[in-house]
N, C-alpha and C positions, 0 to 999 in steps of 0.2 A: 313537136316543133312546127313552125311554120313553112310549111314549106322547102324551098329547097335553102339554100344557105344563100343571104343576099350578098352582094359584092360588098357593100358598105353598111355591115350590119349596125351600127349605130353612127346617130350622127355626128360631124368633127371626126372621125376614124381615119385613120391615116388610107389613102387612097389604095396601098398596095400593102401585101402582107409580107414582100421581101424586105430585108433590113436595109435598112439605109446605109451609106455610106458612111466611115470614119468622119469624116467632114460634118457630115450632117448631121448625125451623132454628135461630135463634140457641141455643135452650135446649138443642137437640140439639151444636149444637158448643161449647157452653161442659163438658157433659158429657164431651164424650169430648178436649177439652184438658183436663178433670182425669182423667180414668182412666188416660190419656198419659202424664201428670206423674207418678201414683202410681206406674205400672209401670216407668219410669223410674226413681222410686229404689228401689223393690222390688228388680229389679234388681241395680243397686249393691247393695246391701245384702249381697243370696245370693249374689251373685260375693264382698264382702272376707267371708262365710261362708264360702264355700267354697274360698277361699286358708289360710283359716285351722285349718278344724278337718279331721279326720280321725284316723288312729290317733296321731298326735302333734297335741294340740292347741298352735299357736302363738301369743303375744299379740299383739295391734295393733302392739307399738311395733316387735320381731322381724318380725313381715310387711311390714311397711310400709318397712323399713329393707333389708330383702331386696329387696321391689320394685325401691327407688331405689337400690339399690346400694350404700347409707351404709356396708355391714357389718358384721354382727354378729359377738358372742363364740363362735358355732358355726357354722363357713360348711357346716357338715352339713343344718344348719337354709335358711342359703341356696340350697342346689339343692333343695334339697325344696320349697321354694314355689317357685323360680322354671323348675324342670325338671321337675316333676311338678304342683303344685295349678295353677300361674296356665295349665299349657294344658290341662291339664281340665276348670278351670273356662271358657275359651273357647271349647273345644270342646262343654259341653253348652250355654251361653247359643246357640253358632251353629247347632247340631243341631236345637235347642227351633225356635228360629225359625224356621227349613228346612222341619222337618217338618211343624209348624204351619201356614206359607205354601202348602207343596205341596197340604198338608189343605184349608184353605181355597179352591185352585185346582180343585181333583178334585171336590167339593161344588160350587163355581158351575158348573162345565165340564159336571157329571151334573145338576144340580139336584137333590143328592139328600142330605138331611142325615148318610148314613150313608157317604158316597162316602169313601176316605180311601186312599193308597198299600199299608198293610199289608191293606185288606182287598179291594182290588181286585187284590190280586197282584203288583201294581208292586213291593214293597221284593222278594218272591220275585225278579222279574225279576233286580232289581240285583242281587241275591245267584247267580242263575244266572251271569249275567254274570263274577262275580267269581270263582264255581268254576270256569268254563272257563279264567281267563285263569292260576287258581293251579296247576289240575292240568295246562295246558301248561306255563305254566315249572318244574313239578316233573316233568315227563315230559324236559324238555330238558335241566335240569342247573341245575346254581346259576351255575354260573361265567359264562354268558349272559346272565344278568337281573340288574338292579338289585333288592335287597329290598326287597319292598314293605310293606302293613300285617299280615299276617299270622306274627307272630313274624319266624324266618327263614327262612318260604315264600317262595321263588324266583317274581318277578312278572315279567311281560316290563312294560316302561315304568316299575316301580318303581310310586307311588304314585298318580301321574298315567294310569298304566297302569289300574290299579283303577278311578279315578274313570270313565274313559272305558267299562270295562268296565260297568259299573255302570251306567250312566246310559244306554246303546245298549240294555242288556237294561231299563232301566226304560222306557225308550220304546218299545220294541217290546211290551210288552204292556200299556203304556198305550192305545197306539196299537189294540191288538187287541180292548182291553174296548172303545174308544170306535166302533169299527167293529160288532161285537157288540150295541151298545149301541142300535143301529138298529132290531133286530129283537126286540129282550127287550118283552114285553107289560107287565110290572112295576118294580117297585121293586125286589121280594124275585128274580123272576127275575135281575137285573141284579147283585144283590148275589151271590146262588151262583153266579154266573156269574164273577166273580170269584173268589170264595173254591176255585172247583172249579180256574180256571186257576192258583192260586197251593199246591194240591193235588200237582196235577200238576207245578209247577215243581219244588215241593219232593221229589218222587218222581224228579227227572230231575238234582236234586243230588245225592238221597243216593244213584243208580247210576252217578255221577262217582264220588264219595268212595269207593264201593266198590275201585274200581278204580286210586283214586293210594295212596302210600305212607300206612303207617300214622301217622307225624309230620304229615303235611301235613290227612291229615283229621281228625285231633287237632285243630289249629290252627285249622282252621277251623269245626269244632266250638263250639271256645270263643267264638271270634269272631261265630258266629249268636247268642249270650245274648246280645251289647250290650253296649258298655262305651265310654264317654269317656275312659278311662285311655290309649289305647294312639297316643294322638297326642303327636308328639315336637315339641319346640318350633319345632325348624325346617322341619316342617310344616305351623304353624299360617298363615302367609301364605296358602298355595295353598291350604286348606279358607276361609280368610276373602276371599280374592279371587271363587272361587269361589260361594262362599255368598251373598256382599254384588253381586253381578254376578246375580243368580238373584233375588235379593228387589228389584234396582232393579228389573231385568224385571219382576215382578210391581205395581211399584210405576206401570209406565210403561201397566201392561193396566190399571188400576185403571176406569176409563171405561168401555171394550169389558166389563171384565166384570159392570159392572151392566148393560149389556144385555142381556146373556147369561143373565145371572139371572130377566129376565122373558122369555124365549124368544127365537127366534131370529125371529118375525116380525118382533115390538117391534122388537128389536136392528137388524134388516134396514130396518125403516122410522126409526128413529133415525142411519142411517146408518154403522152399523158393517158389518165385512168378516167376517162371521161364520166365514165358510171359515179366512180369515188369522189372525183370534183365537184360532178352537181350535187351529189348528198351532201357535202364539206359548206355550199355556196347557200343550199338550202339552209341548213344548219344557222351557219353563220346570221345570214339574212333574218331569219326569225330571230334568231336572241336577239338582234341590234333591233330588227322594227320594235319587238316583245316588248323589250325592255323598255324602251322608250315611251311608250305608249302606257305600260303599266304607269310610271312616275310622271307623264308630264298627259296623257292624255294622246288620242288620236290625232294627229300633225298634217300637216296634207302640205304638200307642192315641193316639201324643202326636198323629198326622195329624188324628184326628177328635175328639179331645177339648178341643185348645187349639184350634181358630176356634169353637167353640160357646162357652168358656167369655169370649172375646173380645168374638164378637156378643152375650153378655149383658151385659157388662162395659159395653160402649158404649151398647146398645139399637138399634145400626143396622146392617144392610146394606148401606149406601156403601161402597164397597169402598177410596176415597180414604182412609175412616177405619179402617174393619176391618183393610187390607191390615201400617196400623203398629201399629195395637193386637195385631194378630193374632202380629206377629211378636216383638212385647216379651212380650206373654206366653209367650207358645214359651220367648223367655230364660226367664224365670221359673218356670216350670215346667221345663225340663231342667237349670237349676240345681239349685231344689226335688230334684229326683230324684235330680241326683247327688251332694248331701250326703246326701243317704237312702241313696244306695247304699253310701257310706263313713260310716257309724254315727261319731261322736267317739267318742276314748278308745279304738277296740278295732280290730283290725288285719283285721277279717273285713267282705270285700267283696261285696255284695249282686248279682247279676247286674240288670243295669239294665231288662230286661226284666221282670224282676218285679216293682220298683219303678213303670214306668209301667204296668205293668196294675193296679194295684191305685189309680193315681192314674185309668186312662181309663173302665177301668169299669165303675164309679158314672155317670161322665159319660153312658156309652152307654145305661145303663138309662135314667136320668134322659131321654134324648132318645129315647128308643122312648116311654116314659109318655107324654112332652109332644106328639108327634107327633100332629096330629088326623090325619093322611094316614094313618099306622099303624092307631089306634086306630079308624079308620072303616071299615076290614079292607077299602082301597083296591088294596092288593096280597096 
């Protein structure tokens, strides 16, 4: 861990770790039942946005008829919303949320408002993980493996294949920052410590790619920009089992992780199994970076810029509240992104990484400024 335990281990944290008064309590949960409400139909909203518009823009009555099957006068119009936008659009509200939650898990688990999968290294992991599992099935042959996400790169497991790759390599160097994480004297130590493992992952991908076929690291090439497009509808179960399995985990730490957030003595005199929560947090954190990252590709900013924009959202660090705020906004914001990624009216697609970095950061600046830990030149 870093040091000793900071007074306001992330940023937006409630100042004091005694509870607040009945007063302040009721006015704090009346607050965050409406920001709840709001992101809720926010939401809805940018999901029938983003059913609808793209290089063909379609009207309400044509979407909505497509949805429910009524059928329209162009059933061309029908597979385009219901075989391309509506799992797009599911797959970034599930992504948004993922990444977010993980985000928020890696920040309580470090106590550290910069903590986040892309820059701890962790999304690199998954992605190692997933080059090994593509360039052995494209070392074996196609006719062995079921296709997995990467065009038709030959995956041993098919998709499921991916996810597990993904998520063993997100844990293993989750697992290694938070070991690592013992010995770092800083903040900024802990962060390059990270960012140097996720260096090196990336250095240990691109002398795989060197050595598979020139289509397979084409493919996977493209698939590092990011993209919600390349989920098929009858994928979308196992990303949404997966996904919704990973955020109740998250929803069931909700307790343990406000311990954890004021240190581990607190927590340890509060009655929590600290040992047992950070494997539970680790755990959790890699299947949601994992997963994500198998199906949509390496994601960067949404980790650390949607549970900051959450905790402001609500004004609290409960993590009972934060954990659903945290993850509605994820929807909302990987929706937000991916109608930005597909501009209406024009047929040119935006790589989605570049979309969320020009959405996270501002965010990041924004929480260096605010940080008094920073700004006190603590690390």
């Amino acid at each position: 861990m870093t040091g000793a335990a900071p007074r306001h281990p992330v940023a937006g944290a409630a100042p004091s770790p005694v509870p607040a008064p009945d007063r302040s309590a009721q006015r704090s949960g009346g607050r965050a039942a409406v920001v709840l409400g709001v992101l809720a139909v926010a939401a809805v909203l940018l999901f029938a946005l983003a059913v609808s518009t793209g290089s063909v823009i379609i009207g309400p009555a044509r979407t909505l008829s497509a949805l429910f099957g009524v059928g329209s006068p162009d059933p061309r119009l029908d597979l385009l919303v219901t075989d391309l936008r509506v799992p797009r659009a599911v797959t970034a509200a599930l992504a948004g949320a993922a990444l977010g939650t993980a985000g928020l898990l890696t920040q309580t688990l470090f106590r550290n408002p910069l903590a986040e999968p892309y820059v701890l290294g962790v999304s690199a992991g998954a992605g190692l993980g997933v080059a090994l599992i593509t360039t052995l099935g494209a070392a074996a042959g196609a006719t062995a493996f079921a296709t997995g996400g990467l065009g038709a790169a030959p995956v041993p497991g098919g998709r499921l294949g991916m996810v597990g790759a993904a998520a063993v390599g997100a844990a293993l160097v989750l697992g290694l920052v938070l070991l690592l994480s013992r010995f770092a004297r800083s903040v900024t130590a802990l962060l390059v410590i990270g960012v140097m493992i996720g260096s090196a992952i990336t250095a240990v991908v691109s002398l795989l790619l060197v050595w598979t076929d020139p289509d397979t690291a084409q493919q996977f090439l493209m698939w590092g920009l990011g993209s919600v497009s390349g989920v098929a509808r009858a994928e979308l179960p196992v990303l949404g089992v997966i996904a919704g399995a990973g955020l109740l985990g998250v929803w069931l730490l909700a307790k343990p992780l406000d311990g954890l957030l004021l240190g581990d003595d607190y927590a340890r005199t509060a009655g929590v199994d600290v040992a047992r929560v950070r494997l539970g947090v680790l755990i959790v954190a890699a299947v949601l970076a994992g997963t994500v990252t198998a199906f949509c590709g390496p994601i960067g900013f949404l980790g650390i810029a949607v549970p900051h924009l959450a905790r402001m959202a609500v004004g609290t660090s409960r993590h009972r509240v934060l954990v659903p705020a945290t993850a509605l906004t994820g929807a909302v914001v990987g929706l937000a992104c991916a109608i930005a990624a597909h501009p209406p009216g024009v047929g040119t697609v935006i790589p989605l990484n570049v979309v969320t970095s020009l959405v996270g950061a501002p965010v990041v600046i924004a929480v260096l400024l605010r940080s008094r830990r920073l700004g006190g030149g603590a690390w």
